[in-house]
Each structure stands twice: as C-alpha cells, then as structure tokens.
C-alpha positions in Angstrom: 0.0 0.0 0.0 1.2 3.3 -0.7 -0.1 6.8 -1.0 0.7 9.4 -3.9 2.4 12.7 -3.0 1.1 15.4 -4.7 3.2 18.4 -5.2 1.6 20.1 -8.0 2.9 22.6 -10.4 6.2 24.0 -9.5 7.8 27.1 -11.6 11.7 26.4 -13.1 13.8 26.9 -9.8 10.9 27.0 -7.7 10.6 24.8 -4.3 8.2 22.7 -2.2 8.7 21.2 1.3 6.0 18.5 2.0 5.7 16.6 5.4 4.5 13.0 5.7 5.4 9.6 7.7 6.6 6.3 6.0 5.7 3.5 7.9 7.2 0.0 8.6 4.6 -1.5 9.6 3.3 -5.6 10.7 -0.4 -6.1 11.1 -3.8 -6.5 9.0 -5.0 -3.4 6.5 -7.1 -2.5 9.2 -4.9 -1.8 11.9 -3.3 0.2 9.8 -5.9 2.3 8.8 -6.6 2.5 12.3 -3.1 3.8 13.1 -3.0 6.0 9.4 -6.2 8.0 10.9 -5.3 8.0 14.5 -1.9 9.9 12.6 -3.7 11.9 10.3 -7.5 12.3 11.0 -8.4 14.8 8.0 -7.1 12.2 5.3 -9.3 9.3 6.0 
C-alpha cells in the first residue's frame, strides 16, 4: 500500500517542502488504517 504525494505545479527553480510519515509496519489493513487515521484524522 502506498499513497501518492502530490506536489503540484512547481515554476523552473521553484521549491516545495512537504511533510509526511513512511511507515514500517506488521499487522492487518485495518490496523493500519486504524493507526494511518489516528496519525492523520483529515485524510481518512
């Protein structure tokens, strides 16, 4: 499972920072939506 990072439209020597997790995780899908919206309650 992974999720796509969208930066959108960036202008020649323009810059971005994003934030985000990457988990390593052991478990079901479910626990780890569970733990994905516990993280981050707006994206789910």
């Amino acid at each position: 499972m992974h999720l796509s990072v969208l930066v959108g439209p960036l202008q020649p020597s323009e810059s971005k920072s994003i934030r985000g997790r990457i988990y390593l995780f052991e478990g079901s899908k479910e626990d780890f939506l569970e733990k994905l919206e516990r993280n981050f309650p707006s994206i789910l």
